[in-house]
MMTF fields as JSON, N, C-alpha, C and O atoms, coordinates in Angstrom:
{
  "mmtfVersion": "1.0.0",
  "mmtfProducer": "UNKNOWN",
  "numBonds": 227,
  "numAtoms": 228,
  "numGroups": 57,
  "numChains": 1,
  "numModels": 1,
  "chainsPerModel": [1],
  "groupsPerChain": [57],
  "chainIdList": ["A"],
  "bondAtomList": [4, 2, 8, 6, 12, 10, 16, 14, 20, 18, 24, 22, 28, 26, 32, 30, 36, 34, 40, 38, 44, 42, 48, 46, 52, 50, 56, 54, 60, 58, 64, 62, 68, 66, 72, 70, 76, 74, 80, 78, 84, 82, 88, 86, 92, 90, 96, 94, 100, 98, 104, 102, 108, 106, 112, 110, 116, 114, 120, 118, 124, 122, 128, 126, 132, 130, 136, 134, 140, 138, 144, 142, 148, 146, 152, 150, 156, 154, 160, 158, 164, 162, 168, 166, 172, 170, 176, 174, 180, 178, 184, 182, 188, 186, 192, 190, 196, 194, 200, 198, 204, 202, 208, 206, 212, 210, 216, 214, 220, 218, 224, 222],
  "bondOrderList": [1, 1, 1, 1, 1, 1, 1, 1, 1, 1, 1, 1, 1, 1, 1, 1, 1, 1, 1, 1, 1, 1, 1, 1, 1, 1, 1, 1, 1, 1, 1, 1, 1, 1, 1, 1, 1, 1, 1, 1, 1, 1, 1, 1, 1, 1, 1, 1, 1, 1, 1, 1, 1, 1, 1, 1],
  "groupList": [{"groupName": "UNK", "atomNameList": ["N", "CA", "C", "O"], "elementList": ["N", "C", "C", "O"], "formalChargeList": [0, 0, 0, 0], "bondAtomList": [1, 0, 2, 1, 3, 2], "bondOrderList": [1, 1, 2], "singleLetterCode": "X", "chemCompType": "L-PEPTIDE LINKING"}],
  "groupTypeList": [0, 0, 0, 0, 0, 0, 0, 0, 0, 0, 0, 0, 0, 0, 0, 0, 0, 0, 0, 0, 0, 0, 0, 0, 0, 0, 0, 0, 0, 0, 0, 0, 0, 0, 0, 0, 0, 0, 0, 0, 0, 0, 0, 0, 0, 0, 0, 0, 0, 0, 0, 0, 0, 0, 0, 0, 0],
  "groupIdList": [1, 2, 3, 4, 5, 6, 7, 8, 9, 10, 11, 12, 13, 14, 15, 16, 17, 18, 19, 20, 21, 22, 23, 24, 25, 26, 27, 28, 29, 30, 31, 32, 33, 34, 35, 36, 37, 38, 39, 40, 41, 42, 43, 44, 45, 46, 47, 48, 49, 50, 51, 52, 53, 54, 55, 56, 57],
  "secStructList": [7, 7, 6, 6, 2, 2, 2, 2, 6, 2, 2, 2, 2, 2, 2, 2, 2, 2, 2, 2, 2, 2, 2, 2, 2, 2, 2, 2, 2, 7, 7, 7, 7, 6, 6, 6, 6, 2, 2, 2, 2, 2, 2, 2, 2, 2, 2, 2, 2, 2, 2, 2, 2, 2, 2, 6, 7],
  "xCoordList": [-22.364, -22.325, -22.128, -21.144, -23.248, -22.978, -21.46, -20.761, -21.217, -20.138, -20.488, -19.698, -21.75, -22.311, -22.171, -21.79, -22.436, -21.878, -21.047, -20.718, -20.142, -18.695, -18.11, -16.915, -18.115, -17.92, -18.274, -17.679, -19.517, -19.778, -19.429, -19.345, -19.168, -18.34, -16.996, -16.508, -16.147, -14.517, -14.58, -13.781, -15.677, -15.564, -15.784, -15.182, -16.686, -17.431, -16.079, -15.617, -15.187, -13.996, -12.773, -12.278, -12.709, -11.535, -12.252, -11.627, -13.509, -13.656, -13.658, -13.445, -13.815, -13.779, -12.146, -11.779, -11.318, -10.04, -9.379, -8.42, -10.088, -9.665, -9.836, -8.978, -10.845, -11.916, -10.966, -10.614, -10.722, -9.794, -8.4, -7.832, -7.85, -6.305, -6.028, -4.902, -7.589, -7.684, -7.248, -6.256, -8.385, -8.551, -7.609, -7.565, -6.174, -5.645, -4.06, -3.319, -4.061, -3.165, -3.293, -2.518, -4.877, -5.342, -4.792, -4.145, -5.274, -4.773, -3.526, -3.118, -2.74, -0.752, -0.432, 0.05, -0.861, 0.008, -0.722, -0.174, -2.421, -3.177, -3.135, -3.575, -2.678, -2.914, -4.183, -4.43, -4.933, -6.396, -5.422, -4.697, -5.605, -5.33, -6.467, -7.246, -6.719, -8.348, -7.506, -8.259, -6.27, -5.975, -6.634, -6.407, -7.489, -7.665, -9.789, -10.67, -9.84, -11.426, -11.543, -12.609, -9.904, -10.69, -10.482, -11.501, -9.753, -9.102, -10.631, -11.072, -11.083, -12.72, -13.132, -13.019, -13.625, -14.874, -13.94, -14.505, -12.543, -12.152, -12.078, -12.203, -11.887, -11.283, -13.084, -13.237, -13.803, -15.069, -15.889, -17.087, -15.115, -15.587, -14.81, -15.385, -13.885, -12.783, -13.213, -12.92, -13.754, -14.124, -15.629, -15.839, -16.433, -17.563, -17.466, -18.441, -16.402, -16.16, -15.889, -16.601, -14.641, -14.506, -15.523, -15.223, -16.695, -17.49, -18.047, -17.812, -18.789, -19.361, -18.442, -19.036, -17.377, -16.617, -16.487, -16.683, -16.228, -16.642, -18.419, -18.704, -19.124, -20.358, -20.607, -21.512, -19.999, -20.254, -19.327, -19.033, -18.221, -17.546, -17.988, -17.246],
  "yCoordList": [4.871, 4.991, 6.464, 7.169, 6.767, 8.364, 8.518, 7.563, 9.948, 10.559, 9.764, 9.075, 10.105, 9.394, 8.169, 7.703, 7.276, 5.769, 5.394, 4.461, 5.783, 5.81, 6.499, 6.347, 6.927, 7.386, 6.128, 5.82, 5.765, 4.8, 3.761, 3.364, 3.197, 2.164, 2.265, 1.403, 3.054, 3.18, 3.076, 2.496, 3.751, 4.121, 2.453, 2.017, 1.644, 0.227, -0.375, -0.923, -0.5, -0.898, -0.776, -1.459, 0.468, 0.567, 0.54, 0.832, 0.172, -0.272, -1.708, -2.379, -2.188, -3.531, -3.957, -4.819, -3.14, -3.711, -3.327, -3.937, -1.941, -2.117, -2.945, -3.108, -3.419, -4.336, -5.818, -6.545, -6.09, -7.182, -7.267, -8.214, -5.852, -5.913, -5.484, -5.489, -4.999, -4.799, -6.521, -7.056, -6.996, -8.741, -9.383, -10.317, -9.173, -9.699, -9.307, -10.096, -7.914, -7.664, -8.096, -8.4, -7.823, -8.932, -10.331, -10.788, -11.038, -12.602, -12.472, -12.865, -12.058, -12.044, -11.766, -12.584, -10.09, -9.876, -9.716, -9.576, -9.735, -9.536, -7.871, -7.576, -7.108, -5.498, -5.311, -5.783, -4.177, -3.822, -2.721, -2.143, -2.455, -1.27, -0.135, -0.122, 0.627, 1.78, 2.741, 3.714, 3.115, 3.762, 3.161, 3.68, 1.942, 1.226, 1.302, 1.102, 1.588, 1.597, 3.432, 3.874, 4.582, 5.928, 5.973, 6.489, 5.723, 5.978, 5.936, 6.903, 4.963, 5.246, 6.259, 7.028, 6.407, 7.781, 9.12, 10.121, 9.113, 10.037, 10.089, 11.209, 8.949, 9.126, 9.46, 10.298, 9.071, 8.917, 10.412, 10.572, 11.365, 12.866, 13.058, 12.954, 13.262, 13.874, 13.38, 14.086, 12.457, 11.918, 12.956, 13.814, 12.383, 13.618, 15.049, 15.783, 15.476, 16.974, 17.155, 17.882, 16.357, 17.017, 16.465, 16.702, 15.757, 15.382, 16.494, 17.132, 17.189, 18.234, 19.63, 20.407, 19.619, 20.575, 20.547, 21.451, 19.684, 19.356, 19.689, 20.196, 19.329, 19.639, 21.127, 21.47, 22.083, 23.806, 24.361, 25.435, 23.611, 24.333, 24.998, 25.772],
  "zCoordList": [-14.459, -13.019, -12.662, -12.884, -12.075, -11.671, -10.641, -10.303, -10.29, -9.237, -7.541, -6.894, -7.205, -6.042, -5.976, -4.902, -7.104, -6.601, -6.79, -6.057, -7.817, -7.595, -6.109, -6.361, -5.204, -4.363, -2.821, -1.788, -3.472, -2.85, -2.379, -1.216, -3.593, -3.565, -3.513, -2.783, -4.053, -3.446, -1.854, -1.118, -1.524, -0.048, 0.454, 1.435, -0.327, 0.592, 0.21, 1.21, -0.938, -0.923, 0.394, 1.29, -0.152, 1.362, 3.012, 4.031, 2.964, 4.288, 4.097, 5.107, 3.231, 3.204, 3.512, 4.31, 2.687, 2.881, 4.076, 4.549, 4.735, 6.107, 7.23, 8.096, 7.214, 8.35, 7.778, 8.707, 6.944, 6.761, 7.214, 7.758, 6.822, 7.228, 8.791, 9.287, 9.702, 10.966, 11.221, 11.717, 10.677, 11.048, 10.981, 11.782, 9.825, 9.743, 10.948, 11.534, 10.916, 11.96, 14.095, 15.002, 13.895, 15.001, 15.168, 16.111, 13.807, 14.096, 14.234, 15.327, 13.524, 13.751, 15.18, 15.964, 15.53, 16.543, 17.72, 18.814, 17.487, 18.412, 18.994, 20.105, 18.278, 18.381, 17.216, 16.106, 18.311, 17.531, 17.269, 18.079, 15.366, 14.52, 14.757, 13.804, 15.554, 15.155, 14.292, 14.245, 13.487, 12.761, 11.179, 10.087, 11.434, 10.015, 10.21, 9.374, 11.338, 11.609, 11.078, 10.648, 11.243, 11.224, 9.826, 9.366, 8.973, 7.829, 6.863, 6.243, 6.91, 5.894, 5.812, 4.857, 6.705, 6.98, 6.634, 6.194, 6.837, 6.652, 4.891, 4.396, 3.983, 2.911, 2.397, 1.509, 2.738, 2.008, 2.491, 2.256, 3.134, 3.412, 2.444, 1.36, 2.397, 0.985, -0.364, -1.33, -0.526, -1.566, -1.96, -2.818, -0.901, -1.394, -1.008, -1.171, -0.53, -0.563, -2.015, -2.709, -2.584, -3.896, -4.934, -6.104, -4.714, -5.583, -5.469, -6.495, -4.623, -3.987, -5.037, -5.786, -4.87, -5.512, -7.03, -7.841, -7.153, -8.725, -9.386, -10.471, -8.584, -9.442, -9.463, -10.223, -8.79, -8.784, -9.167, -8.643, -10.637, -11.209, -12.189, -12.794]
}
């Protein structure tokens, strides 16, 4: 598995587990989490920044 799809998929992971634990804090308390909708995109720039950084060592 190359750097890129590893990247990929961690990233389809933790959106997966966010979009669930959004869902699940919805059903309990009925508060929408968007701290669990920004958290992806942010981890999956850092992720390919340092993939990015890693290949021009």
């Amino acid at each position: 598995m190359t750097t890129n799809q590893k990247v990929w998929l961690i990233s389809f992971i933790i959106v997966l587990v966010c979009i669930l634990a959004a869902l699940l804090i919805y059903i309990y308390t009925g508060q929408i989490v968007f701290a669990l909708f920004i958290a992806p995109p942010i981890i999956h720039w850092i992720l390919k920044r340092r993939q990015h950084r890693d290949l021009h060592k």
